[in-house]
Structures are given as structure tokens and as C-alpha cells.
C-alpha positions in Angstrom: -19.9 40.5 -7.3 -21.0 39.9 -3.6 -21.2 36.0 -3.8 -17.2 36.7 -5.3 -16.1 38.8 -2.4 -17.4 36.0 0.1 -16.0 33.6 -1.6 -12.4 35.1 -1.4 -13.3 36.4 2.3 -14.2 32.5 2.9 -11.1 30.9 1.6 -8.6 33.8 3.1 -10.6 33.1 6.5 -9.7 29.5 5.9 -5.9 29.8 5.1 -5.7 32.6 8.1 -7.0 30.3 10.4 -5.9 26.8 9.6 -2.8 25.1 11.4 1.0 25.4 10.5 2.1 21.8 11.2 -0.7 19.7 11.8 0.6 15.8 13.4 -1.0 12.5 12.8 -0.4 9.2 14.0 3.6 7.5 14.0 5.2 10.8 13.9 3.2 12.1 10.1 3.9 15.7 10.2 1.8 17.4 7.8 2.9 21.2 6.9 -0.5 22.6 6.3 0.5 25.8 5.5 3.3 24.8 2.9 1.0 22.8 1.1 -1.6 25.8 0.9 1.2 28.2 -0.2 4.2 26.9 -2.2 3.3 23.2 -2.9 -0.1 22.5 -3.9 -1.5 26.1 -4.0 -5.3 25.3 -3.9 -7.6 24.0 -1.6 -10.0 22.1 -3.4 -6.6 19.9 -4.3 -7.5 17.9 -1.3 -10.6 19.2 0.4 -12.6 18.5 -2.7 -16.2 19.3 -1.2 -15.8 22.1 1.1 -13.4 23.4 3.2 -12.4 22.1 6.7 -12.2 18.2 7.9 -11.9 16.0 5.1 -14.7 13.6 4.6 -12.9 9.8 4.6 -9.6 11.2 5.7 -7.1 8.6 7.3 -4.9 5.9 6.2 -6.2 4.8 3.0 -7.2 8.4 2.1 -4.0 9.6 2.7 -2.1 6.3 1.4 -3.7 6.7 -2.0 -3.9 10.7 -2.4 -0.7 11.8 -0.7 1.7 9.4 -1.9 0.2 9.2 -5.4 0.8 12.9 -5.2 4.5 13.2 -4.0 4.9 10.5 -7.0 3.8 13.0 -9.3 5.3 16.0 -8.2 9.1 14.3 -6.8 11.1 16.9 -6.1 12.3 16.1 -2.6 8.9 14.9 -1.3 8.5 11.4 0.5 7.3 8.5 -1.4 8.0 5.8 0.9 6.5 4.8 4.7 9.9 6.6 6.7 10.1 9.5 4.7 6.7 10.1 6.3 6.0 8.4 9.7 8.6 9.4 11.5 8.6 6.4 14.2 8.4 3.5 11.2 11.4 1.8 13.5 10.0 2.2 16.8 6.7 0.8 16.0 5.9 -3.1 17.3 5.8 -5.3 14.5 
């Protein structure tokens, strides 16, 4: 019963503390807190070993987990490079 109630103290410390928006490179804004909440509902979704920094997170992570995700679940959600990096047409080619 103990290792439960740290568990659930653990993962509400997480959510209470974690970001709203968080923003990566070319204008990604991520809404951390929608995705906890509403859209994906469970943590171990994305960080699959512990919580915190995900371990190999960046472009191919996010290329091949985020998108394929959206995919799945398209109800609104971008699926394509502008409906996600917001500065697609300013970048140098």
C-alpha cells in the first residue's frame, strides 16, 4: 500500500510540476499539459522508462513517435511539417 501511495504522489508531483507549453526548435510548440490531460492521458505513452527528459528525444524521436501518433488519433492534430514548426517558410533552404 505504501509503494502505491508514492507511486501516485510521484506521478501527481510530476504533472503538478511539469510545463504548460513547452517550445522546440522552428516554432514546435508542444502543449505539455494537454497531452497529459485530455489527449494522450498517460505518461508512460511517451516517457517510456521513467519520468522526466526523454532518453533519445529530438528530431527522429519525435518525427517517428509524434507524427505516427497524430496519424493514429486525426482529429484535428498535425500530420504534416507546418502544422507543427511554425517557421517551415522562414527557414533557409
Amino acid at each position: 500500500m505504501k509503494r502505491m501511495i508514492v507511486i501516485v504522489l510521484a506521478l501527481f508531483a510530476a504533472t503538478s510540476f511539469s510545463a504548460d507549453i513547452l517550445m522546440f526548435k522552428h516554432g514546435v510548440e508542444f502543449d505539455h499539459k494537454g497531452h497529459q490531460t485530455e489527449k494522450v492521458g498517460t505518461c508512460t505513452i511517451c516517457h517510456e522508462e521513467q519520468i522526466g527528459k526523454i532518453n533519445g528525444f529530438g528530431k527522429e524521436w519525435a518525427h517517428k513517435h509524434c507524427i505516427n501518433c497524430h496519424k493514429l488519433h486525426n482529429e484535428g492534430r498535425p500530420a504534416n511539417c507546418g502544422g507543427c514548426h511554425k517557421t517551415m517558410g522562414l527557414l533557409k533552404r
